[in-house]
C-alpha positions in Angstrom: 159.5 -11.8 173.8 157.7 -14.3 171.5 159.2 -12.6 168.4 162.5 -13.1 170.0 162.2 -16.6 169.9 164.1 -18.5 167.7 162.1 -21.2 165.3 164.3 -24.2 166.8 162.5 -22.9 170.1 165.1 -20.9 172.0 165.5 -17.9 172.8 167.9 -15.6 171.6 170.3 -14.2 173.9 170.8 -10.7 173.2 167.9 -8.9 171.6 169.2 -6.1 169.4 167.5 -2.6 169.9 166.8 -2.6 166.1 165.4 -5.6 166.7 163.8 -7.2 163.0 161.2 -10.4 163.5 162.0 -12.8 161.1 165.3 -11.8 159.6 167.5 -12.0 162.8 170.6 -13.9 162.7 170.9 -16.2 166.2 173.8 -18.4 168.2 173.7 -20.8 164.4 175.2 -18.2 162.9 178.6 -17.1 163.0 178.1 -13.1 162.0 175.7 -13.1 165.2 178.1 -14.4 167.4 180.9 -12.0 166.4 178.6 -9.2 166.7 177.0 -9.9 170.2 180.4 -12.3 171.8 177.1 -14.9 172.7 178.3 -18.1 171.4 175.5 -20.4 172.4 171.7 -20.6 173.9 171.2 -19.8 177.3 168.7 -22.6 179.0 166.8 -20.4 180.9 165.7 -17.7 178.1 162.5 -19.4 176.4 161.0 -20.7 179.5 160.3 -17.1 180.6 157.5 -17.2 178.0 155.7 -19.3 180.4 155.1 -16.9 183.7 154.9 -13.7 181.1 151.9 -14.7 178.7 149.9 -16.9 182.1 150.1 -13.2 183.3 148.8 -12.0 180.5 145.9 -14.3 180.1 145.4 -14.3 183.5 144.3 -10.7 183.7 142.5 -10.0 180.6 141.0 -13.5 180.2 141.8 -13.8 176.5 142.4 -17.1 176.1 142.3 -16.3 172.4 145.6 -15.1 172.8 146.4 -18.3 172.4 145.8 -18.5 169.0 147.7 -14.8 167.6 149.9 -15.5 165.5 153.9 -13.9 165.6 156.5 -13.9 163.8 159.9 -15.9 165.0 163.1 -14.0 165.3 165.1 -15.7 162.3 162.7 -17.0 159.7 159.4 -15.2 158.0 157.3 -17.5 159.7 154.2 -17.0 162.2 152.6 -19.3 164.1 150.4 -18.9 167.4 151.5 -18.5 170.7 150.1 -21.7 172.0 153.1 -23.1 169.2 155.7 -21.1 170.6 154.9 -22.7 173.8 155.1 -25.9 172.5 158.3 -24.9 170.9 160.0 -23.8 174.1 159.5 -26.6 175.8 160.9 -28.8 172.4 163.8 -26.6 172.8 164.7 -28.1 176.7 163.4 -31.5 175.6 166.1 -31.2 172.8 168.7 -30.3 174.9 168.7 -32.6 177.8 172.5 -33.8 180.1 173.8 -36.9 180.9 170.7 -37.5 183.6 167.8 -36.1 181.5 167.7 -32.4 182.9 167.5 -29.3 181.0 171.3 -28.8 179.8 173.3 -26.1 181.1 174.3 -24.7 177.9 176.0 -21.0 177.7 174.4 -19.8 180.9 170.9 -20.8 183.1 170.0 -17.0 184.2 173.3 -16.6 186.4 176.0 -15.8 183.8 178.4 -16.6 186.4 177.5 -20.2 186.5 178.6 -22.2 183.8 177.9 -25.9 184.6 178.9 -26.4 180.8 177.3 -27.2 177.8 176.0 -30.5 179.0 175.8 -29.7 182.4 172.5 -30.2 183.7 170.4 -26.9 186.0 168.2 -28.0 189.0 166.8 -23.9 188.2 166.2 -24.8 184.8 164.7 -28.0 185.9 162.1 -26.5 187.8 161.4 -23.4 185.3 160.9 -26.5 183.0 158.1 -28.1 185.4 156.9 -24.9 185.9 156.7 -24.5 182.3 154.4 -28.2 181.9 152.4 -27.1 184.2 151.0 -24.2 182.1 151.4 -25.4 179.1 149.3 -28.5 180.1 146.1 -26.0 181.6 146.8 -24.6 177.8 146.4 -27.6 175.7 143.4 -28.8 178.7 141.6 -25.7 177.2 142.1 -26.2 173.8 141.7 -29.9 174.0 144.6 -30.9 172.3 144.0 -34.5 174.1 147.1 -36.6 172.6 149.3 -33.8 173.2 148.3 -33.7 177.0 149.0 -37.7 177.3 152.9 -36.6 176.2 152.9 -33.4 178.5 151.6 -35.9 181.6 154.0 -38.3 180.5 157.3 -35.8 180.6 156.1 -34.8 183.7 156.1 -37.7 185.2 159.8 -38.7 184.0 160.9 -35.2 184.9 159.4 -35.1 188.8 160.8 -38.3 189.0 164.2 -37.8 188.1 164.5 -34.1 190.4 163.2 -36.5 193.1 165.8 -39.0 192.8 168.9 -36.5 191.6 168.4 -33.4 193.3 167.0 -33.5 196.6 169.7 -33.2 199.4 168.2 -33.8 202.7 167.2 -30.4 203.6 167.7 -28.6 200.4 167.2 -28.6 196.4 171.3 -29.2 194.8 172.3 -26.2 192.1 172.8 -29.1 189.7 175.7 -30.9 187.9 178.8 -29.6 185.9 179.2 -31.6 182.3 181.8 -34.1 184.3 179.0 -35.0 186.7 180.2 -33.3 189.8 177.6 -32.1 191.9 176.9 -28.3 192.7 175.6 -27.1 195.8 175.9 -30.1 198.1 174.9 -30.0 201.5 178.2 -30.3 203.6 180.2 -28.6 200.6 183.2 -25.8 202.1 182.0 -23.2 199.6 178.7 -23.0 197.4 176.2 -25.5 199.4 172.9 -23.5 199.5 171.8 -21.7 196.7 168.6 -19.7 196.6 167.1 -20.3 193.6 166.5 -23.6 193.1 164.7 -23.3 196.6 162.6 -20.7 195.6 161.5 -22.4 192.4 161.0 -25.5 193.9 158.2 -24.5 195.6 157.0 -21.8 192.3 156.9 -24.6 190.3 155.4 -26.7 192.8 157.8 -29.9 193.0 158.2 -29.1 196.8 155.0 -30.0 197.1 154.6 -32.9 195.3 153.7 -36.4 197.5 156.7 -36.6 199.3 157.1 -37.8 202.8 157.7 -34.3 204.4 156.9 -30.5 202.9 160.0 -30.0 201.3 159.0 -26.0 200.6 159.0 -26.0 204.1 162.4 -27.6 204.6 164.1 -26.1 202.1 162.9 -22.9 202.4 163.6 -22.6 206.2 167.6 -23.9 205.3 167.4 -20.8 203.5 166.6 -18.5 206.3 169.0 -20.1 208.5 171.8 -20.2 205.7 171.5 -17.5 203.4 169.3 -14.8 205.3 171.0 -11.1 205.9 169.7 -7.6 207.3 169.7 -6.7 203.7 168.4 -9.4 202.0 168.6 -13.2 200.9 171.7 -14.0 199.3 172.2 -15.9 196.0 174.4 -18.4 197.7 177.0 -19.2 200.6 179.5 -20.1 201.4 181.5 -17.9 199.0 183.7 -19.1 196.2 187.1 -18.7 197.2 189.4 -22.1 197.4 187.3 -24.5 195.9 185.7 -23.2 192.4 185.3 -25.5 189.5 186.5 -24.3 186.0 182.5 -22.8 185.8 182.5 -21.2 188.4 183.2 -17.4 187.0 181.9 -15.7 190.4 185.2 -16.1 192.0 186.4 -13.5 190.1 184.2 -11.1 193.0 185.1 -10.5 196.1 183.3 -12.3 198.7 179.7 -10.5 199.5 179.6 -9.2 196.2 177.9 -9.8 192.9 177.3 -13.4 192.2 179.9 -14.4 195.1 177.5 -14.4 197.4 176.0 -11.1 197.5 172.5 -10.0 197.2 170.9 -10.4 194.0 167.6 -8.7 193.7 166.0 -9.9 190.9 165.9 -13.1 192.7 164.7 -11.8 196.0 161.1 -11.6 194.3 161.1 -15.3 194.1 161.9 -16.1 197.7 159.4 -13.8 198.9 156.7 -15.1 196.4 157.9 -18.7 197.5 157.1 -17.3 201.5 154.0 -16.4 200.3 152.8 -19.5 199.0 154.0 -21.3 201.4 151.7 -19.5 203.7 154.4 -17.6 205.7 153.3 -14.3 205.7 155.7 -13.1 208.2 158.6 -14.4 206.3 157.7 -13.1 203.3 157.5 -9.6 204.9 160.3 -9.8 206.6 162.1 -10.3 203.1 160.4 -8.2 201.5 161.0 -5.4 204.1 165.0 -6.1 203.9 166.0 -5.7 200.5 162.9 -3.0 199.5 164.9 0.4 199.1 162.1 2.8 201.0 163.0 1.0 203.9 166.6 2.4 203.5 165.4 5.8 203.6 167.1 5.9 207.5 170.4 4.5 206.0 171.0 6.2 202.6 174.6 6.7 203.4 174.7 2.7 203.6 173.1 2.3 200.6 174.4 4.9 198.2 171.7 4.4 194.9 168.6 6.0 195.2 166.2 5.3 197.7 163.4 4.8 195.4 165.1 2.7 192.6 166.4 -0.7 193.0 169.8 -2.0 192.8 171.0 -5.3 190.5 173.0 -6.2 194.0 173.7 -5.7 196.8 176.9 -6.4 198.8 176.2 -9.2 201.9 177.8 -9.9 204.9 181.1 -11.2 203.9 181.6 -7.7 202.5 183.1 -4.9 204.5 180.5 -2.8 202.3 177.2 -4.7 203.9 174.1 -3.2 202.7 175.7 -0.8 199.7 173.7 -1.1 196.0 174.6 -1.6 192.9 173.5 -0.9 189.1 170.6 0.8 189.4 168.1 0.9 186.7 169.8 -2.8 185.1 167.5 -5.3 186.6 164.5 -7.2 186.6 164.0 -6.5 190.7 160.9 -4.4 189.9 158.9 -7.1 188.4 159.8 -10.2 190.4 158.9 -7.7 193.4 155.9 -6.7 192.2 154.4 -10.3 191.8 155.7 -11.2 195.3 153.5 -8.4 196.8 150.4 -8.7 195.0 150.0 -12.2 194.1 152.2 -13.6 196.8 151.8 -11.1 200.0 148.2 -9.7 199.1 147.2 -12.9 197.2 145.4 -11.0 194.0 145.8 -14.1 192.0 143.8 -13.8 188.6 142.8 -16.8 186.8 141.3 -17.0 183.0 137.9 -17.6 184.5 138.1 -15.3 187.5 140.2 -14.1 190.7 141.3 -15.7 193.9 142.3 -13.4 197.0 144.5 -15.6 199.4 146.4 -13.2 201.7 149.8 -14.4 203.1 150.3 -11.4 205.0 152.1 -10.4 208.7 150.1 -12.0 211.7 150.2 -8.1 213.3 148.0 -7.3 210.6 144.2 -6.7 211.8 142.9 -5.3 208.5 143.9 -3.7 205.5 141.8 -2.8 202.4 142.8 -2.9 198.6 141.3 -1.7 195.0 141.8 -3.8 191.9 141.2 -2.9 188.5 139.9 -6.2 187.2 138.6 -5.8 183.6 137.3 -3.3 183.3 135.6 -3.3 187.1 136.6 -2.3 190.1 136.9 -4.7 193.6 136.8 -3.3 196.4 138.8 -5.7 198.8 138.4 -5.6 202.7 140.6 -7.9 204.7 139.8 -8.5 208.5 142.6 -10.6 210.1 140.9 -10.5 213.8 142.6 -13.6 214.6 146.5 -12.4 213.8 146.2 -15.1 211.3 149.3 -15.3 208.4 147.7 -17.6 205.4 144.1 -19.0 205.2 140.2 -17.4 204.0 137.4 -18.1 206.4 134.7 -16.7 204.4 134.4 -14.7 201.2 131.5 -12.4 201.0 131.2 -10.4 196.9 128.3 -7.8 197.2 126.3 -9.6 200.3 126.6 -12.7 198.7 129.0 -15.7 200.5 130.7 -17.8 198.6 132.0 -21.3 199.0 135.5 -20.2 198.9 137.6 -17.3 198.0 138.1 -17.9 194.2 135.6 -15.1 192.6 133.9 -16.3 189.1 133.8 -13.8 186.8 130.3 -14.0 186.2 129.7 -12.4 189.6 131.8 -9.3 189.3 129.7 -6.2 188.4 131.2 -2.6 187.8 131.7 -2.1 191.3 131.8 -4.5 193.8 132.3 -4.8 197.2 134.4 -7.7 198.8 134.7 -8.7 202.1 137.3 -11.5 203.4 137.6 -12.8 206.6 140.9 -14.8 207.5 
């Protein structure tokens, strides 16, 4: 991923399999447009730097990572990670709409939503904060001081404005077209709830920022009411079918399907990882539980891919097909999925120093037990949920010893450990 970043910061769209660091030609140049049909950036593709290399660190600890050195994608030049951060988040800063967002550009992760070059992405927005967020733990680390003054700055503009331009009463809007009209309005005929920015609002944290109510919780429950089926959490609703703007390519599906308000599953990791956080552990079961294909096994004839792979889509209620999957083995389902369920439902979340184990887990639950490889030693996890309790550590006790809360230092993890938490 980083040596598929471009030196102006981006990322590049389509990453040939004979992929060559440093000498790749990018959206600037005309032979790489007519050989991949991308003509432009995508706003979304360099901020997923951001979640995949705090994994990384995360787990192994090396915040020396920080300082290899790769190549970019189009010029024979390294430089360290911690600069290809930087330059990610130049990239977004460099390509800001007509209200200071991140710019729509080509596409924002949904290539069937093109708010236009200058059109501004409430996802993107929040991917961006996200991105701050991290990169401002970084540069605390490496105490690049004047450089976190200008990240705490942007921040601060950048809350400020998805305070003021985004929020909708009881839901985050999709964001704005390049002529300023609004997407995802509450009240709209077609297209006023969209999941992502909901689930990314709380990921990123702006949900919880000091406002006057917990807008995870708000906007998180309009998506339950709104976009919630048997089979999963749709990407949107009402469907397109009267009222699409020129951008709006997901009219070309039939309602329930694809884009149109089907399914996606590579965004149903988020929402249940948003659940999670938000201390829901029934929700983010219940989620998780819908879309997950083993628990299809009874319904294969519904379903049609196979039961242990999942599907890019899957068609929604509007569809006479409800519950039927598509393009398996095409999608990032796997990952996002994966997260939700052991950082989000189980609550294995690693830091660069240590772990923290904060279950957000079904009520019904009494106990369950866990083993995590954890470098290079092994933790034992017990969980006793006695109380039917969904969120929330009582007491964290690491081979006899209690600690003062559930965040493990690494320092007190020895080849084998046994952990006990009580919620």
């Amino acid at each position: 991923m980083l040596s598929a970043q471009v030196s102006n910061g981006a990322g590049i769209p389509l990453v040939k399999y004979d992929h060559k660091p440093g000498m790749e030609d990018t959206p600037d140049d005309e032979s790489y447009v007519t050989e991949t049909g991308h003509p432009s950036y995508r706003a979304d593709d360099a901020l997923w730097l951001f979640p995949t290399i705090k994994k990384y660190i995360d787990e192994t600890g090396e915040i020396s990572f920080l300082d290899y050195e790769v190549l970019f994608a189009d010029v024979n030049e390294k430089a360290t990670v911690y600069e290809h951060l930087k330059r990610a988040v130049q990239f977004s800063l460099d390509n800001l709409g007509g209200h200071g967002m991140p710019a729509g550009l080509h596409a924002d992760w949904n290539d069937c939503l093109r708010l236009g070059k200058m059109g501004e992405s409430t996802f993107v927005l929040f991917q961006f904060i996200y991105a701050l967020r991290i990169l401002k733990e970084y540069a605390e680390i490496k105490k690049d001081s004047e450089y976190i003054i200008r990240l705490e700055k942007i921040l601060t503009d950048i809350s400020e404005k998805a305070d003021k331009l985004c929020w909708d009463g009881d839901r985050w809007i999709r964001g704005f077209t390049e002529s300023g009209m609004v997407i995802g309005k509450r009240g709209d005929t077609e297209a006023s709830m969209w999941l992502n920015p909901q689930s990314w609002g709380v990921i990123s944290g702006i949900s919880f920022d000091a406002q006057a109510e917990n807008r995870g919780v708000t906007s998180m429950d309009s998506v339950y009411r709104e976009l919630n089926t048997p089979y999963g959490t749709m990407l949107m609703y009402p469907p397109y079918k009267d009222h699409a703007f020129d951008g709006a390519l997901a009219v070309c599906f039939n309602k329930g399907v694809k884009e149109n308000s089907g399914i996606f599953c590579h965004s149903q990791g988020w929402a249940i990882l948003a659940e999670a956080l938000l201390g829901r552990g029934d929700r983010a079961y219940e989620y998780l539980r819908e879309m997950c294909p083993a628990y299809m096994n009874e319904d294969a004839d519904r379903r049609v891919i196979e039961p242990y792979a999942h599907g890019q889509t899957i068609e929604a209620k509007d569809s006479p097909f409800a519950g039927r999957a598509h393009v398996h083995w095409l999608t990032g389902a796997a990952t996002t999925v994966m997260v939700a369920i052991v950082e989000g439902i189980l609550g294995i979340r690693p830091s660069p120093t240590g772990i923290k184990i904060d279950p957000s887990i079904p009520g019904q639950w009494a106990e369950f037990t866990m083993v995590k490889k954890f470098r290079g030693k092994t933790l034992n996890i017990s969980v006793s949920n006695l109380n039917g309790n969904q969120n929330g550590v009582k007491s964290t006790i690491v081979n006899g010893k209690k600690l003062e809360s559930n965040f493990i230092p690494e320092e007190l993890l020895e080849d084998e450990n046994e952990i006990l938490i009580e919620m």
